[in-house]
C-alpha positions as CSV (number, residue, x, y, z in Angstrom):
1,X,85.8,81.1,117.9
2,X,89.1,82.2,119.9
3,X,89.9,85.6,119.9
4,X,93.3,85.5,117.8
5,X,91.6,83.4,115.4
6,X,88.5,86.4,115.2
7,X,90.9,89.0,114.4
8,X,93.2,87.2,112.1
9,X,90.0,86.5,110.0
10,X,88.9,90.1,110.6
11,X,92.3,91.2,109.1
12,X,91.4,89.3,105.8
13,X,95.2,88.1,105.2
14,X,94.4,86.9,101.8
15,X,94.0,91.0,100.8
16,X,97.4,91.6,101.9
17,X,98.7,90.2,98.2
18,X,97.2,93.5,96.9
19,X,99.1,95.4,99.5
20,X,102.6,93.2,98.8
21,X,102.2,93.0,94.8
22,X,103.0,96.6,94.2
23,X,106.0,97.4,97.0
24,X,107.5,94.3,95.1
25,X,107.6,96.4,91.6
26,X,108.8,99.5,93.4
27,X,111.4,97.5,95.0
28,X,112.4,95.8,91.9
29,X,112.9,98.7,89.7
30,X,114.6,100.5,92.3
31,X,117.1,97.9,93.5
32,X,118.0,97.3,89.3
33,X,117.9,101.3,89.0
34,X,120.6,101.5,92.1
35,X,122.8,98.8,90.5
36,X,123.0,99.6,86.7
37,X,120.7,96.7,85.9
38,X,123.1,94.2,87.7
39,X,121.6,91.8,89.9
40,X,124.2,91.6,92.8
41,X,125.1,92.2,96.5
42,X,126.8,94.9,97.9
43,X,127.7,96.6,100.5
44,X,125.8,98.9,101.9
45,X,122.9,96.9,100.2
46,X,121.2,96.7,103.7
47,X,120.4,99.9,103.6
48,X,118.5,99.9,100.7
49,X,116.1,96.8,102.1
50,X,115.5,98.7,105.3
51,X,112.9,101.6,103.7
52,X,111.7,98.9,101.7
53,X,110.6,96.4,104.3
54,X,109.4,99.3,106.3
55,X,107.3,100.0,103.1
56,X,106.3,96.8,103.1
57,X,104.8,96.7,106.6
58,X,103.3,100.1,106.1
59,X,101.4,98.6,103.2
60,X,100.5,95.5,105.0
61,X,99.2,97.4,108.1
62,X,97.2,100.1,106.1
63,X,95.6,97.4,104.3
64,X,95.1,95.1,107.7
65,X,93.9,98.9,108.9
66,X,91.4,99.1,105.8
67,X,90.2,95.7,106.7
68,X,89.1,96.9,110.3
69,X,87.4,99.9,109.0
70,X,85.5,98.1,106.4
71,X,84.1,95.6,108.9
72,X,83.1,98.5,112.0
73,X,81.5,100.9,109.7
74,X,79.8,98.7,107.1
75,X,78.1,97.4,110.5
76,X,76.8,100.3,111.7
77,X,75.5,100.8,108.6
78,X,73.6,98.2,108.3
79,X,75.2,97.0,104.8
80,X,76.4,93.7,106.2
81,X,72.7,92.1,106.1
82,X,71.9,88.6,106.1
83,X,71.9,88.3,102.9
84,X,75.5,89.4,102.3
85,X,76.6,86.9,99.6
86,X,81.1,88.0,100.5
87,X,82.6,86.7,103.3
88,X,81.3,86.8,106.7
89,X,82.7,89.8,108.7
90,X,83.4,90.0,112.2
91,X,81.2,92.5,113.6
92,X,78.3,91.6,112.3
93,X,78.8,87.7,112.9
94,X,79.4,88.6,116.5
95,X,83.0,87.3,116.3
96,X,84.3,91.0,117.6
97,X,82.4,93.1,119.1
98,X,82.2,97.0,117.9
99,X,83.9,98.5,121.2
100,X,86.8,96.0,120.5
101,X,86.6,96.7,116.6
102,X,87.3,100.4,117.2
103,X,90.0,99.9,119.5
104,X,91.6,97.6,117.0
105,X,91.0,100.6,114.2
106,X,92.9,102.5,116.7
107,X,95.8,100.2,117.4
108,X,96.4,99.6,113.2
109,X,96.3,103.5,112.4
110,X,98.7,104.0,115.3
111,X,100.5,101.4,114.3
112,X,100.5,103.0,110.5
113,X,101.3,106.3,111.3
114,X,104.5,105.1,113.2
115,X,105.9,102.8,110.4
116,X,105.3,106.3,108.8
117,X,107.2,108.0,110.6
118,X,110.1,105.7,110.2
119,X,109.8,105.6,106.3
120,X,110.1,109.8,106.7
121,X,112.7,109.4,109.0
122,X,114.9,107.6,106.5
123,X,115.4,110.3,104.3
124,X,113.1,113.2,105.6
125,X,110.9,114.1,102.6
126,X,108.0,116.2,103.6
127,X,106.1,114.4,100.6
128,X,106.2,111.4,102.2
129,X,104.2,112.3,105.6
130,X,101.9,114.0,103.1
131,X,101.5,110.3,101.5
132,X,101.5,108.7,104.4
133,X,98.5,110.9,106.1
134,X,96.8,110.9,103.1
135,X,96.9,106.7,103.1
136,X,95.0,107.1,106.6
137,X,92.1,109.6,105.9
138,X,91.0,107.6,102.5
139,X,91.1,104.2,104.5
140,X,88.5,106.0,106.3
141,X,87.0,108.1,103.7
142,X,86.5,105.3,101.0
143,X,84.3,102.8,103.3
144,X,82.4,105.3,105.0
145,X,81.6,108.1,102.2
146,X,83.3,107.4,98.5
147,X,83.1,103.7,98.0
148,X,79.1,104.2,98.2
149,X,79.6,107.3,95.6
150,X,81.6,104.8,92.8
151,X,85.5,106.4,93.8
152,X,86.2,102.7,94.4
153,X,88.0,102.0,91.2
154,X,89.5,105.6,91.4
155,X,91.4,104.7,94.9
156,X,91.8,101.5,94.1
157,X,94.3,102.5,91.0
158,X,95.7,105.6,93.5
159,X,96.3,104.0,96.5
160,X,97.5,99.8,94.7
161,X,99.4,101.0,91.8
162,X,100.5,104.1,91.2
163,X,101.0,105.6,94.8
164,X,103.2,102.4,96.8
165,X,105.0,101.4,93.4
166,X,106.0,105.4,93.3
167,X,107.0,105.9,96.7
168,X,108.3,102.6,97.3
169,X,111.2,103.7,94.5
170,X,111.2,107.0,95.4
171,X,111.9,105.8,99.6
172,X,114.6,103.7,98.5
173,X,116.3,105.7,95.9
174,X,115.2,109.3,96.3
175,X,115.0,109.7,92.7
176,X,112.0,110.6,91.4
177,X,109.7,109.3,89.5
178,X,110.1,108.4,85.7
179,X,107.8,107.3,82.7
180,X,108.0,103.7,83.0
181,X,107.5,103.4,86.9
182,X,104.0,105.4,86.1
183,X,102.9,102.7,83.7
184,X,104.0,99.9,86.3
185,X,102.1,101.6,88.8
186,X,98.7,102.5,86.8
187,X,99.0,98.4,85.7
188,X,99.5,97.1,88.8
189,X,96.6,99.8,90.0
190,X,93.9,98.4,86.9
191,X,94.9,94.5,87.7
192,X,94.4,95.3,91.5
193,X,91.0,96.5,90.6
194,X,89.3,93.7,89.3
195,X,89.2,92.2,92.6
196,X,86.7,95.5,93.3
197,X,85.0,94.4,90.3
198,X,84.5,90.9,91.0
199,X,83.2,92.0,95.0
200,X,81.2,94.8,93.1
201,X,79.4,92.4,90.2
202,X,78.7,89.6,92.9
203,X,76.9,92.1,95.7
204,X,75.5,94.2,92.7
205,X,72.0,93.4,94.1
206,X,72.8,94.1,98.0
207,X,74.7,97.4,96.5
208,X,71.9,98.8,94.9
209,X,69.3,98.1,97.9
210,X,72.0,99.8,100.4
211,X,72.6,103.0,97.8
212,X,76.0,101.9,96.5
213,X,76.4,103.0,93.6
214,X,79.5,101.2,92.2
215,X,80.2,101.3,88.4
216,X,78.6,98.3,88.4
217,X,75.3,99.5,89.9
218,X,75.5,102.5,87.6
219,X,76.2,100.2,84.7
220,X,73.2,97.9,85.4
221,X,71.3,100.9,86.2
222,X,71.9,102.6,82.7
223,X,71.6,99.5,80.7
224,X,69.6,97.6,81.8
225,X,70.3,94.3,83.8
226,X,71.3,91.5,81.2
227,X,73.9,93.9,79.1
228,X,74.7,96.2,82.1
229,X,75.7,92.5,83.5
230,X,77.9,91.6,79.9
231,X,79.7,94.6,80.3
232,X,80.7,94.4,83.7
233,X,82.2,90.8,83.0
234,X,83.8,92.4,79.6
235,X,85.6,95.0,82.0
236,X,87.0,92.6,83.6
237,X,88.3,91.1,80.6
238,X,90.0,93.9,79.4
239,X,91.1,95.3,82.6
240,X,93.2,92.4,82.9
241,X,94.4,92.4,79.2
242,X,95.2,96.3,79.4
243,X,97.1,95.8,82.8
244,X,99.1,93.6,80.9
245,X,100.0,95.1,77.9
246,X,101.2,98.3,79.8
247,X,103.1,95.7,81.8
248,X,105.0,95.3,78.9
249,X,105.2,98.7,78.3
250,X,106.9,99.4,81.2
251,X,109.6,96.7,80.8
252,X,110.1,97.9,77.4
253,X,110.6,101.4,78.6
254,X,112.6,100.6,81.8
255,X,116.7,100.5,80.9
256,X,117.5,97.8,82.9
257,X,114.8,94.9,81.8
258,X,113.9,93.0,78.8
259,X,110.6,91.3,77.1
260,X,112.2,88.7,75.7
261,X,111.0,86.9,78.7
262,X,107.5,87.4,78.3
263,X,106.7,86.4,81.8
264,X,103.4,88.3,82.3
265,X,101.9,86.2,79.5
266,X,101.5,83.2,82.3
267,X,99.1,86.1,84.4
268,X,97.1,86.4,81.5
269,X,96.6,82.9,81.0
270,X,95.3,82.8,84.3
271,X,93.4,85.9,83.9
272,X,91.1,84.3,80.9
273,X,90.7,81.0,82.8
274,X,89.0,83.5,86.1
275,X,87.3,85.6,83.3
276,X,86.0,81.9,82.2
277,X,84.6,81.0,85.6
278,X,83.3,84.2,86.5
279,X,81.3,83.6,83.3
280,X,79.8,80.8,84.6
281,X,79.0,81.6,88.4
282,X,76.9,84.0,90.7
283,X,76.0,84.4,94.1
284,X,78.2,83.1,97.0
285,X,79.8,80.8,94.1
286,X,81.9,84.4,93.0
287,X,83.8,84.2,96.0
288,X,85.8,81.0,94.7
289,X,86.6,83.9,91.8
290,X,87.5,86.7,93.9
291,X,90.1,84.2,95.6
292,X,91.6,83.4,92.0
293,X,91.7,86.7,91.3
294,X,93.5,87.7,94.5
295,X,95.9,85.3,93.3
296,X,96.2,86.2,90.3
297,X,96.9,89.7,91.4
298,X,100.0,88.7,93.3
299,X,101.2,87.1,90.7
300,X,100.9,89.9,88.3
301,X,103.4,92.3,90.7
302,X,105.5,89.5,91.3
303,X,106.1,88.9,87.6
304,X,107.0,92.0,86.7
305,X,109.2,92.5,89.4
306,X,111.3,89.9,88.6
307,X,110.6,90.6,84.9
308,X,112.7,93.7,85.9
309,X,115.8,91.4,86.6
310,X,115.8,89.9,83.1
Protein backbone atom coordinates (compact mmCIF):
# COMPACT_ATOMS: atom_id res chain seq x y z
CA UNK A 1 0.00 0.00 0.00
CA UNK A 2 1.43 3.70 -0.83
CA UNK A 3 2.07 5.82 1.92
CA UNK A 4 -0.70 8.61 1.07
CA UNK A 5 -3.06 6.06 0.56
CA UNK A 6 -2.01 4.42 4.42
CA UNK A 7 -2.64 7.59 6.03
CA UNK A 8 -5.74 8.71 4.27
CA UNK A 9 -7.25 5.39 5.47
CA UNK A 10 -5.64 5.92 8.85
CA UNK A 11 -7.56 9.36 8.98
CA UNK A 12 -10.88 7.46 8.53
CA UNK A 13 -12.51 10.24 6.18
CA UNK A 14 -15.91 8.76 6.44
CA UNK A 15 -15.81 9.98 10.46
CA UNK A 16 -15.37 13.38 9.37
CA UNK A 17 -19.47 13.68 8.66
CA UNK A 18 -19.66 13.55 12.59
CA UNK A 19 -17.14 16.37 12.80
CA UNK A 20 -18.98 18.51 9.71
CA UNK A 21 -22.73 17.73 10.80
CA UNK A 22 -22.74 19.88 13.78
CA UNK A 23 -20.44 23.22 12.61
CA UNK A 24 -23.28 23.09 9.87
CA UNK A 25 -26.20 23.69 12.70
CA UNK A 26 -23.99 26.19 14.41
CA UNK A 27 -23.45 27.91 11.18
CA UNK A 28 -27.01 27.85 10.25
CA UNK A 29 -28.51 29.27 13.17
CA UNK A 30 -26.02 31.80 13.44
CA UNK A 31 -25.93 33.07 9.83
CA UNK A 32 -30.27 33.28 10.13
CA UNK A 33 -29.60 34.80 13.83
CA UNK A 34 -27.17 37.63 12.06
CA UNK A 35 -29.70 38.37 9.28
CA UNK A 36 -33.17 38.47 11.06
CA UNK A 37 -34.18 35.16 9.57
CA UNK A 38 -33.44 36.37 5.95
CA UNK A 39 -31.56 34.23 3.79
CA UNK A 40 -29.34 36.77 1.77
CA UNK A 41 -25.87 38.24 0.93
CA UNK A 42 -24.28 40.98 2.33
CA UNK A 43 -21.64 42.79 2.74
CA UNK A 44 -19.36 42.10 5.06
CA UNK A 45 -20.91 38.49 4.93
CA UNK A 46 -17.26 37.25 4.37
CA UNK A 47 -16.44 37.81 7.54
CA UNK A 48 -18.83 35.84 9.09
CA UNK A 49 -17.78 32.53 6.82
CA UNK A 50 -14.17 33.01 7.84
CA UNK A 51 -14.55 31.77 11.85
CA UNK A 52 -16.78 29.38 10.50
CA UNK A 53 -14.62 27.54 7.97
CA UNK A 54 -11.82 27.91 10.39
CA UNK A 55 -14.33 25.99 12.68
CA UNK A 56 -14.80 23.72 10.22
CA UNK A 57 -11.17 22.64 9.77
CA UNK A 58 -10.59 22.69 13.51
CA UNK A 59 -13.32 20.09 13.70
CA UNK A 60 -12.19 18.14 10.79
CA UNK A 61 -8.54 18.06 12.10
CA UNK A 62 -9.42 17.21 15.73
CA UNK A 63 -11.45 14.43 14.51
CA UNK A 64 -8.56 13.31 11.71
CA UNK A 65 -6.35 13.96 15.16
CA UNK A 66 -8.75 11.49 17.19
CA UNK A 67 -8.41 9.04 14.38
CA UNK A 68 -4.50 8.89 14.84
CA UNK A 69 -4.78 8.53 18.55
CA UNK A 70 -7.20 5.77 18.36
CA UNK A 71 -5.13 3.72 15.95
CA UNK A 72 -1.32 4.37 18.05
CA UNK A 73 -2.67 3.65 21.40
CA UNK A 74 -5.31 0.94 20.85
CA UNK A 75 -2.02 -0.80 19.45
CA UNK A 76 0.05 -0.67 22.14
CA UNK A 77 -2.56 -1.90 23.97
CA UNK A 78 -3.03 -4.74 22.47
CA UNK A 79 -6.94 -4.15 21.75
CA UNK A 80 -6.55 -4.30 17.98
CA UNK A 81 -6.26 -8.30 18.04
CA UNK A 82 -6.91 -10.46 15.21
CA UNK A 83 -10.05 -10.86 15.89
CA UNK A 84 -11.11 -7.30 15.61
CA UNK A 85 -14.40 -7.57 13.77
CA UNK A 86 -14.25 -2.90 12.78
CA UNK A 87 -12.14 -1.92 10.25
CA UNK A 88 -8.56 -2.72 9.88
CA UNK A 89 -6.31 0.03 11.51
CA UNK A 90 -3.09 1.05 10.44
CA UNK A 91 -0.68 0.22 13.04
CA UNK A 92 -1.60 -2.88 13.73
CA UNK A 93 -1.99 -3.98 9.93
CA UNK A 94 1.53 -2.78 9.46
CA UNK A 95 0.36 -0.06 7.00
CA UNK A 96 2.13 2.83 9.37
CA UNK A 97 4.38 2.08 11.58
CA UNK A 98 4.13 3.41 15.47
CA UNK A 99 7.29 5.90 15.17
CA UNK A 100 5.50 7.43 12.11
CA UNK A 101 1.93 7.15 13.83
CA UNK A 102 3.24 9.45 16.66
CA UNK A 103 4.75 11.87 14.59
CA UNK A 104 1.50 12.12 12.65
CA UNK A 105 -0.32 12.58 16.26
CA UNK A 106 2.07 15.32 16.58
CA UNK A 107 1.64 17.05 13.19
CA UNK A 108 -2.57 16.96 13.60
CA UNK A 109 -2.48 18.36 17.32
CA UNK A 110 -0.09 21.02 16.09
CA UNK A 111 -2.02 21.50 13.37
CA UNK A 112 -5.21 21.79 15.89
CA UNK A 113 -3.91 23.93 18.23
CA UNK A 114 -3.02 26.53 15.42
CA UNK A 115 -6.43 26.54 13.64
CA UNK A 116 -7.11 27.35 17.39
CA UNK A 117 -5.43 29.93 17.71
CA UNK A 118 -6.90 31.62 14.71
CA UNK A 119 -10.59 30.88 15.84
CA UNK A 120 -9.29 32.97 19.25
CA UNK A 121 -7.68 35.36 17.29
CA UNK A 122 -10.98 36.35 15.55
CA UNK A 123 -12.53 37.68 18.36
CA UNK A 124 -10.18 37.04 21.47
CA UNK A 125 -12.44 35.07 23.90
CA UNK A 126 -10.47 33.47 26.57
CA UNK A 127 -13.37 30.71 26.62
CA UNK A 128 -12.51 29.67 23.48
CA UNK A 129 -8.61 28.61 24.01
CA UNK A 130 -10.21 26.99 27.12
CA UNK A 131 -12.50 24.86 24.44
CA UNK A 132 -10.06 24.52 22.26
CA UNK A 133 -7.38 22.88 24.82
CA UNK A 134 -9.88 21.03 26.36
CA UNK A 135 -10.84 19.42 22.52
CA UNK A 136 -6.98 18.20 22.66
CA UNK A 137 -6.54 16.49 26.17
CA UNK A 138 -9.99 14.39 25.72
CA UNK A 139 -8.88 13.28 22.16
CA UNK A 140 -6.22 11.83 24.21
CA UNK A 141 -7.98 11.13 27.40
CA UNK A 142 -10.97 9.22 25.89
CA UNK A 143 -8.94 6.34 23.83
CA UNK A 144 -6.41 5.89 26.34
CA UNK A 145 -8.34 6.07 29.85
CA UNK A 146 -12.36 6.98 29.57
CA UNK A 147 -13.52 5.17 26.55
CA UNK A 148 -12.49 1.85 28.50
CA UNK A 149 -14.40 3.28 31.79
CA UNK A 150 -18.00 3.84 29.52
CA UNK A 151 -17.49 8.14 29.22
CA UNK A 152 -17.83 7.29 25.53
CA UNK A 153 -21.39 8.30 25.12
CA UNK A 154 -20.69 11.14 27.71
CA UNK A 155 -17.95 12.81 25.21
CA UNK A 156 -19.53 11.80 22.39
CA UNK A 157 -22.74 14.13 23.20
CA UNK A 158 -19.99 16.96 24.77
CA UNK A 159 -17.58 17.07 22.24
CA UNK A 160 -20.47 16.27 18.59
CA UNK A 161 -23.33 18.23 19.80
CA UNK A 162 -23.48 20.40 22.23
CA UNK A 163 -19.83 21.83 22.37
CA UNK A 164 -19.04 22.70 18.14
CA UNK A 165 -22.86 23.59 17.59
CA UNK A 166 -22.23 26.11 20.69
CA UNK A 167 -19.12 27.59 19.83
CA UNK A 168 -19.47 27.49 16.27
CA UNK A 169 -22.55 30.29 16.86
CA UNK A 170 -20.94 31.76 19.60
CA UNK A 171 -17.30 32.21 17.09
CA UNK A 172 -19.38 33.69 14.47
CA UNK A 173 -21.77 35.83 16.40
CA UNK A 174 -20.38 36.36 19.88
CA UNK A 175 -23.67 36.06 21.30
CA UNK A 176 -24.17 33.56 23.59
CA UNK A 177 -25.78 30.81 23.77
CA UNK A 178 -29.72 30.42 23.90
CA UNK A 179 -32.31 27.54 24.65
CA UNK A 180 -32.86 26.24 21.32
CA UNK A 181 -29.11 26.04 20.18
CA UNK A 182 -28.70 23.71 23.45
CA UNK A 183 -31.40 21.37 22.24
CA UNK A 184 -29.78 21.44 18.59
CA UNK A 185 -26.56 20.60 20.08
CA UNK A 186 -27.61 17.74 22.77
CA UNK A 187 -29.66 16.15 19.34
CA UNK A 188 -27.09 16.41 17.08
CA UNK A 189 -24.74 15.07 20.28
CA UNK A 190 -27.53 11.72 20.90
CA UNK A 191 -27.76 11.02 16.91
CA UNK A 192 -23.84 11.25 16.67
CA UNK A 193 -23.76 8.64 19.35
CA UNK A 194 -25.33 5.75 17.84
CA UNK A 195 -22.50 5.39 15.65
CA UNK A 196 -20.56 4.59 19.26
CA UNK A 197 -23.38 2.32 19.80
CA UNK A 198 -23.28 0.45 16.74
CA UNK A 199 -19.00 0.08 17.04
CA UNK A 200 -19.83 -0.75 20.80
CA UNK A 201 -22.73 -3.57 20.13
CA UNK A 202 -20.63 -5.10 17.26
CA UNK A 203 -17.06 -5.43 19.33
CA UNK A 204 -19.21 -6.14 22.59
CA UNK A 205 -17.33 -9.49 22.83
CA UNK A 206 -13.56 -8.09 22.03
CA UNK A 207 -14.72 -5.17 24.67
CA UNK A 208 -15.41 -7.33 27.35
CA UNK A 209 -12.09 -9.64 26.85
CA UNK A 210 -9.92 -6.27 26.68
CA UNK A 211 -11.82 -4.59 29.96
CA UNK A 212 -13.93 -2.14 28.13
CA UNK A 213 -16.58 -1.53 29.75
CA UNK A 214 -18.90 0.33 27.34
CA UNK A 215 -22.65 0.64 28.24
CA UNK A 216 -23.06 -2.01 26.19
CA UNK A 217 -20.70 -4.42 28.08
CA UNK A 218 -22.21 -3.16 31.28
CA UNK A 219 -25.67 -3.77 29.87
CA UNK A 220 -24.94 -7.34 28.75
CA UNK A 221 -23.13 -7.72 31.88
CA UNK A 222 -26.16 -6.77 34.15
CA UNK A 223 -28.78 -8.54 32.06
CA UNK A 224 -27.67 -11.08 30.83
CA UNK A 225 -26.66 -11.64 27.15
CA UNK A 226 -29.94 -12.16 24.97
CA UNK A 227 -31.95 -8.98 26.70
CA UNK A 228 -28.69 -7.00 27.62
CA UNK A 229 -28.36 -7.53 23.56
CA UNK A 230 -32.43 -6.21 22.95
CA UNK A 231 -31.82 -3.33 24.81
CA UNK A 232 -28.75 -2.23 23.31
CA UNK A 233 -30.54 -2.47 19.73
CA UNK A 234 -33.75 -0.63 21.49
CA UNK A 235 -31.23 2.31 22.48
CA UNK A 236 -30.53 2.74 19.35
CA UNK A 237 -33.97 2.97 18.35
CA UNK A 238 -34.90 5.57 20.51
CA UNK A 239 -31.72 7.43 20.49
CA UNK A 240 -32.48 8.15 17.01
CA UNK A 241 -36.26 8.93 17.66
CA UNK A 242 -35.35 11.36 20.69
CA UNK A 243 -32.66 13.15 18.52
CA UNK A 244 -35.28 13.85 16.40
CA UNK A 245 -38.02 14.96 18.24
CA UNK A 246 -35.71 17.60 20.07
CA UNK A 247 -34.80 18.37 16.52
CA UNK A 248 -37.97 19.69 16.25
CA UNK A 249 -37.87 21.25 19.33
CA UNK A 250 -35.30 23.38 18.49
CA UNK A 251 -36.81 24.59 15.22
CA UNK A 252 -39.94 25.30 17.05
CA UNK A 253 -38.07 27.27 19.59
CA UNK A 254 -35.59 29.09 17.23
CA UNK A 255 -37.34 32.60 15.86
CA UNK A 256 -36.12 32.38 12.55
CA UNK A 257 -37.25 28.67 11.33
CA UNK A 258 -40.36 26.73 10.83
CA UNK A 259 -41.79 22.92 11.07
CA UNK A 260 -43.98 23.14 8.59
CA UNK A 261 -41.23 21.61 6.61
CA UNK A 262 -40.79 18.63 8.43
CA UNK A 263 -37.50 17.76 6.91
CA UNK A 264 -35.95 15.67 9.70
CA UNK A 265 -38.85 13.16 9.24
CA UNK A 266 -36.72 11.78 5.98
CA UNK A 267 -33.63 11.06 8.82
CA UNK A 268 -35.94 9.04 10.65
CA UNK A 269 -37.07 7.12 7.84
CA UNK A 270 -33.62 6.18 7.37
CA UNK A 271 -32.94 5.72 10.92
CA UNK A 272 -35.77 2.72 11.19
CA UNK A 273 -34.59 1.18 7.92
CA UNK A 274 -30.51 1.00 9.87
CA UNK A 275 -32.39 0.11 13.17
CA UNK A 276 -34.02 -2.78 10.75
CA UNK A 277 -30.69 -4.15 9.47
CA UNK A 278 -28.82 -3.86 12.55
CA UNK A 279 -31.63 -6.16 13.67
CA UNK A 280 -30.68 -8.58 11.33
CA UNK A 281 -26.76 -8.60 11.34
CA UNK A 282 -23.64 -9.29 13.61
CA UNK A 283 -20.09 -9.65 13.29
CA UNK A 284 -18.04 -7.96 10.51
CA UNK A 285 -21.69 -7.76 8.70
CA UNK A 286 -22.31 -4.42 11.37
CA UNK A 287 -19.91 -2.52 9.64
CA UNK A 288 -22.23 -2.18 6.50
CA UNK A 289 -24.55 -0.48 9.52
CA UNK A 290 -22.10 1.72 11.07
CA UNK A 291 -21.49 3.15 7.33
CA UNK A 292 -25.45 3.80 7.11
CA UNK A 293 -25.40 5.21 10.27
CA UNK A 294 -22.48 7.59 9.48
CA UNK A 295 -24.62 8.67 6.80
CA UNK A 296 -27.35 9.05 8.33
CA UNK A 297 -25.67 11.24 10.82
CA UNK A 298 -24.68 13.75 8.29
CA UNK A 299 -27.75 13.95 7.14
CA UNK A 300 -29.36 14.55 10.34
CA UNK A 301 -27.13 18.10 10.83
CA UNK A 302 -27.55 18.90 7.47
CA UNK A 303 -31.29 18.78 7.71
CA UNK A 304 -31.65 20.84 10.40
CA UNK A 305 -29.44 23.28 9.18
CA UNK A 306 -31.17 24.04 6.35
CA UNK A 307 -34.47 23.40 8.32
CA UNK A 308 -33.18 26.63 9.98
CA UNK A 309 -33.68 28.49 6.52
CA UNK A 310 -37.31 27.55 6.20
Amino acid sequence: MSPIKAWILASRPKTLTGAAAPVLIGGAMAWQSLHGGKFAWNEGDCNILIPFFLCLLFAFLMQIDANFINDYFDFKKGTDREDRLGPERACAQGWITPKAMKIGIGITTALSLLVGVGIFMWNYQWELFVVGILCVIFSFLYTTKLSYLGWGDLLVLVFFGIVPVGFTFYVMTNGFWTLPLAIAGIAMGLATDNLLMVNNYRDRNQDAVSGKKTIVVRLISNKGKKEGEEICLDLYMWIGVFSTILAFVALFLFPYSSIRFPLMLIYLILHFRAFKKIKSLDGKALNEVLGVTARNIFLFGLLLAVSCFL
